[in-house]
C-alpha positions in Angstrom: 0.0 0.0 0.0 1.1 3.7 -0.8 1.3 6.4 1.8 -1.7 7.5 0.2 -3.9 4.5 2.1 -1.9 4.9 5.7 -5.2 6.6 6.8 -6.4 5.5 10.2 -9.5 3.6 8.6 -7.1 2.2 6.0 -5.3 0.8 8.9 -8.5 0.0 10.7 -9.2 -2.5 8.2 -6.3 -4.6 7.5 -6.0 -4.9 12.0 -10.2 -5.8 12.1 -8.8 -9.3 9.6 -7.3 -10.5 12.7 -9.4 -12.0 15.3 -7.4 -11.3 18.1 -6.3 -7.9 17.3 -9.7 -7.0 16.5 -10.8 -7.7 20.1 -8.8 -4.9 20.9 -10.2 -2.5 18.7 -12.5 0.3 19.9 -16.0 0.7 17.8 -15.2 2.6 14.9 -16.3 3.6 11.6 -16.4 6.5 9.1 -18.3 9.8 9.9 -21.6 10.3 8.2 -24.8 12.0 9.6 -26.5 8.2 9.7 -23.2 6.5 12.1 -22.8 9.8 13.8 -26.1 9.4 15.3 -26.1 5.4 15.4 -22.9 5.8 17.3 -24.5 8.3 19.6 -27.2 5.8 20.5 -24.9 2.8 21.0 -22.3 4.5 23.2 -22.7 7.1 26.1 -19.1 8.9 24.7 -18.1 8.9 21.1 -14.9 10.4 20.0 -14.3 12.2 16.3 -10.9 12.6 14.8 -9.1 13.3 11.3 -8.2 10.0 9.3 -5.4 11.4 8.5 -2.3 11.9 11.1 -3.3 15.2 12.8 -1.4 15.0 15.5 -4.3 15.6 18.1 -5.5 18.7 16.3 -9.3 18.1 15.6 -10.2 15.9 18.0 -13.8 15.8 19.6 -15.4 14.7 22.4 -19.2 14.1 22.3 -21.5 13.1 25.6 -24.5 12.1 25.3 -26.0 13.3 28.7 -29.1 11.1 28.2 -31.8 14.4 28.9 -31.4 15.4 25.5 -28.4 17.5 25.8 -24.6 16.9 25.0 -21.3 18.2 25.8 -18.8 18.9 23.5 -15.3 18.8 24.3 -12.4 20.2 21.7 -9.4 21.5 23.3 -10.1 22.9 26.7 -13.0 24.3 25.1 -16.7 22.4 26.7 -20.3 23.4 25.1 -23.6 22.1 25.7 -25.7 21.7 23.2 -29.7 20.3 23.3 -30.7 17.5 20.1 -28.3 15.3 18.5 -29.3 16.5 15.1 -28.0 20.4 16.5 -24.8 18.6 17.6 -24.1 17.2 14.1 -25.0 20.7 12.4 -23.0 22.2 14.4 -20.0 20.0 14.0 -20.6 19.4 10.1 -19.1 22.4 8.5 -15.8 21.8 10.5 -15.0 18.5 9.2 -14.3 19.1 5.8 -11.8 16.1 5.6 -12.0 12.4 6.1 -13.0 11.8 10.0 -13.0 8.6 11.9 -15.9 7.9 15.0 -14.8 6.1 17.8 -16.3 4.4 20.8 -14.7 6.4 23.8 -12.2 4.3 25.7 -12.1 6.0 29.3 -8.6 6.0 30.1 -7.1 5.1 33.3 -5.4 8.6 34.8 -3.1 9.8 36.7 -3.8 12.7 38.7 -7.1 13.1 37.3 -5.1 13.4 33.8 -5.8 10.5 31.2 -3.0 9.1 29.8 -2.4 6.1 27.4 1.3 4.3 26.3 3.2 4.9 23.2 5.0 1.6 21.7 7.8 1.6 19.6 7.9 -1.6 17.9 10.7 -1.9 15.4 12.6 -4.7 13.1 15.9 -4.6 11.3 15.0 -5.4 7.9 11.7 -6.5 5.9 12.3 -9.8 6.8 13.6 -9.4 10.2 11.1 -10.5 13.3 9.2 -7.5 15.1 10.4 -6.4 18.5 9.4 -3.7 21.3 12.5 -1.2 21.4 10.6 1.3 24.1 7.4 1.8 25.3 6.1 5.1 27.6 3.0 7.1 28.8 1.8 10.1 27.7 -0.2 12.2 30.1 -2.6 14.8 28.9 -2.0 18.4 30.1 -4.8 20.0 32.4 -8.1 20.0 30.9 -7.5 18.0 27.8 -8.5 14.6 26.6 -5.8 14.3 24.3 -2.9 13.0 25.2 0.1 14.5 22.4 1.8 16.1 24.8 2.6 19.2 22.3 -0.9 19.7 21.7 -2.0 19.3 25.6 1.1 20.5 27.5 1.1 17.1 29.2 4.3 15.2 30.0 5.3 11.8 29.3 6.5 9.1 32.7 8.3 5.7 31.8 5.7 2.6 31.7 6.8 1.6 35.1 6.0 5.2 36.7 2.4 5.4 35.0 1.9 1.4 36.2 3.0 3.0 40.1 0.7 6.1 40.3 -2.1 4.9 38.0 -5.3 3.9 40.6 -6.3 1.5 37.9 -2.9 -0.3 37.7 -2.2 0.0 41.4 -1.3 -3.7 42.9 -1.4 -5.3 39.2 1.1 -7.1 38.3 3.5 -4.8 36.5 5.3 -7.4 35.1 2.1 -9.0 33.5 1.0 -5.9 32.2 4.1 -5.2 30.3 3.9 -8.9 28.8 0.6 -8.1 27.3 0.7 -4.7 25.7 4.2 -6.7 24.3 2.1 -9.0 22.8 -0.5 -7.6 21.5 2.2 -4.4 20.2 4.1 -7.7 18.4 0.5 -9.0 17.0 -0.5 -5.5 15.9 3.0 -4.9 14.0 2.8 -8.3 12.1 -1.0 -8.1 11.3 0.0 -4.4 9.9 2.8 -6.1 7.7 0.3 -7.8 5.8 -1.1 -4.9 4.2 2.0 -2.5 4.7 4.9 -4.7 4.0 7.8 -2.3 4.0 7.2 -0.8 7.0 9.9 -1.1 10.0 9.1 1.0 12.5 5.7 1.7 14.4 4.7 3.6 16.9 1.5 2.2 18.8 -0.4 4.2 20.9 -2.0 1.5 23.5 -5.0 2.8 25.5 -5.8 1.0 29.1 -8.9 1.4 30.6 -10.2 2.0 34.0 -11.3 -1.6 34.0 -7.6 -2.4 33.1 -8.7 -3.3 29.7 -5.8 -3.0 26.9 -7.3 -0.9 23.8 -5.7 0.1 20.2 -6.3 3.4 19.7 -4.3 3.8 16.5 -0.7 3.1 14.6 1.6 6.0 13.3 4.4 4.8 10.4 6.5 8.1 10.9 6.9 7.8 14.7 8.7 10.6 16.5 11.3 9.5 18.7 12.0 12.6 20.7 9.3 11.6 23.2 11.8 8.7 24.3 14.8 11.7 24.8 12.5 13.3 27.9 12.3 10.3 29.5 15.5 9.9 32.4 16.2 6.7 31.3 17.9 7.0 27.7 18.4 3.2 27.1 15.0 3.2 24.8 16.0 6.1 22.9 19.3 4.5 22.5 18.2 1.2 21.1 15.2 2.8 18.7 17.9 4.8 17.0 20.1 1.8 17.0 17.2 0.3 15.2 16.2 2.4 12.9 20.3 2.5 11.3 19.0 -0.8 10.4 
């Protein structure tokens, strides 16, 4: 596939052909007035975004407040709004690109912030095995639902620090945890090699629920690295650039 088809829903669909990665998939489809308001009546928090990498920029939050109203969340900004069909109008004219809607995955936080885990999962050539090279959290800033810690002013904290102060994760096994966000990284990697063969590098970002649930909440081929370089430990950063030399 060309860069041309590395949309989110382009993505969506070769990961939905495995069975087991698919059980980690939120609800998702394309944005239309009819699945904007299905999705409304099928989940209590729906989430819009740009197909395209956006980098956070775009994203929405919609609540359905079940007495007719709903909040909107972009940014730090919050409106309430009465009648779904209102909602949509009022969103419409701003999406003027290809947009994705998502169930809401309620993220575990820390400090009252959400936060979810960034994955780098690399090989050494096409034909080389995949393998985890460094994984942290990113922790949105105040106010903000997104978690790109440019967009948010968040911060990101290695895997182990989010796996201490997280409630959620608090007395699970950490070294458990780490096995399976490993695994299902590895699964998601190979499963994306099918339909993007010459791809070596990914960068996962892995959403974990309040229940402790592991969520995919999408795959970026042009990872940035320079997330890894704020963390205190450099050894990730290290071996993803060792990596990526090939």
């Amino acid at each position: 596939m060309s860069n041309g088809t590395w949309s989110k829903w382009s993505k969506h669909q070769v990961l939905l052909r495995s069975p087991y990665v698919s059980n980690h998939l939120p609800d998702t489809c394309q944005f239309s007035q009819e699945n904007f308001h299905e999705m409304l009546s099928k989940h209590p928090q729906i989430i819009l975004k740009p197909s395209a990498k956006s980098g956070g920029i775009g994203v929405i939050l919609v609540s359905n407040l079940h007495n007719g109203s709903f909040r909107i969340h972009r940014g730090r900004n919050i409106q309430f709004v009465k009648g779904a069909d209102h909602v949509f109008n009022m969103l419409k004219p701003g999406i003027q690109i290809p947009y994705l809607i998502q169930s809401r995955i309620n993220l575990a936080e820390i400090g009252k912030r959400p936060y979810d885990l960034r994955v780098m999962v690399q090989r050494h050539t096409h034909s080389s095995e995949w393998v985890v090279t460094g994984k942290l959290a990113k922790i949105a800033g105040p106010g903000f639902i997104i978690t790109n810690t440019a967009r948010s002013r968040g911060r990101v904290a290695s895997f182990s620090e989010a796996t201490r102060l997280s409630k959620v994760l608090n007395g699970r096994a950490m070294p458990v945890m780490h096995a399976s966000v490993n695994e299902l990284s590895i699964k998601i990697a190979k499963q994306l090699s099918t339909g993007y063969p010459n791809q070596r590098i990914m960068g996962i970002d892995i959403g974990i629920d309040k229940n402790g649930t592991i969520w995919i909440i999408e795959v970026n081929f042009t990872p940035s690295t320079g997330l890894f370089l704020k963390l205190k430990d450099k050894s990730a950063y290290q071996r993803i650039m060792q990596y990526k030399k090939g």
